[in-house]
C-alpha positions, 0 to 999 in steps of 0.5 A, spaced: 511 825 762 517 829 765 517 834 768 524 834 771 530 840 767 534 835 763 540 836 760 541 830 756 545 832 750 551 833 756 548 826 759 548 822 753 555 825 753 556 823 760 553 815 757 558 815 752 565 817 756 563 813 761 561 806 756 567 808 752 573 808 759 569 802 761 571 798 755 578 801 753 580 799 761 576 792 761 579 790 754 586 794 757 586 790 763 584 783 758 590 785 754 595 786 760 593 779 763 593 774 757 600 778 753 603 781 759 604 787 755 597 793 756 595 798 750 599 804 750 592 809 749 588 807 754 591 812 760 591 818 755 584 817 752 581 815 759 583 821 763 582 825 757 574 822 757 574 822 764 575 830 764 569 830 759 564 826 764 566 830 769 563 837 766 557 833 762 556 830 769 556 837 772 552 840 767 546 835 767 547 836 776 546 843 774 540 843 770 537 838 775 538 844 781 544 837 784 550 841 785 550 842 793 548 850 795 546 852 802 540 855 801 539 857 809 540 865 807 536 864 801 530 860 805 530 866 809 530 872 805 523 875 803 522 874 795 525 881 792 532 880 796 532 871 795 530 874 788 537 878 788 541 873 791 539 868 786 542 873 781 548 874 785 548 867 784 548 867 777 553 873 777 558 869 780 557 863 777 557 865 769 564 870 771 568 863 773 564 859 768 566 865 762 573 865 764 574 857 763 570 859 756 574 864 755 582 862 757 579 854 755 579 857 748 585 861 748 589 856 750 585 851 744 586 857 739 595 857 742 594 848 741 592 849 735 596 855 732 602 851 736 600 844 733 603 841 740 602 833 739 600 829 746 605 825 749 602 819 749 599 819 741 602 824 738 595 826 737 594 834 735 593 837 743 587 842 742 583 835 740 583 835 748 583 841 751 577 844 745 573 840 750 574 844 756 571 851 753 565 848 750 563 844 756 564 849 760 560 853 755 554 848 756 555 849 763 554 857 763 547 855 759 544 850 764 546 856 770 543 860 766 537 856 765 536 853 771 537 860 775 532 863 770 527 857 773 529 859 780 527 866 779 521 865 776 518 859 781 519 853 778 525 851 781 524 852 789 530 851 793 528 845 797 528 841 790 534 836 789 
């Protein structure tokens, strides 16, 4: 059994963007060297996919304890004040991952309200940017799941 945090609704997510950019590009690629012509969507489509492997990968790295931290201070703090740093942490963390859910949605909320097409597709906008909050929310939880494993012992300082 495994007893390693997983997060694996962002690393199936993750999976999926990553198999899909592959393909698109491969069969791009396929395409532009047999007709010299290339599929106009695989640029758009590829960034936009690539903007949701990043913050599924960087959720997954989260809830793994991944993400680089220097820990020297914490390692030499004794158990209360260690336990307020983690907290400190967290603080900081949750307000620039709540300003991300927070003016992400907005601007999704103004994409839709606007109805502003992509340039490459034509494509409704907020179908791109809706990604951005909820990502960024699924990062919030798996902060907060993992600080909450650091103050309760099961996540030590050392672990990768």
């Amino acid at each position: 059994m495994n007893s390693k945090p997983d997060a694996r609704l962002e690393r199936v997510l993750a999976t999926l963007a990553l198999v899909v950019i592959a393909l698109i590009s491969l069969g791009n690629v396929i395409v532009r060297y047999v007709t010299d012509a290339s599929f106009a969507f695989t640029e758009e489509i590829s960034v936009f996919l690539l903007v949701v492997l990043t913050f599924a990968g960087a959720a997954v790295a989260m809830r793994r304890n991944g993400h680089i931290r220097i820990g020297l201070l914490e390692r030499a703090l004794p158990s209360g004040p260690r336990r307020a740093l983690i907290v400190f942490q967290w603080l900081s963390g949750a307000t620039v991952l709540g300003l991300v859910v927070w003016f992400g949605a907005k601007l999704a909320i103004e994409e839709y309200r606007w109805e502003t097409q992509s340039p490459g597709l034509g494509l409704p906008q907020w179908w791109y940017i809706v990604w951005l909050p909820v990502l960024a929310g699924l990062m919030l939880l798996r902060l907060t799941q993992q600080s909450w494993d650091r103050l309760r012992g099961r996540l030590s300082d050392d672990e990768p």
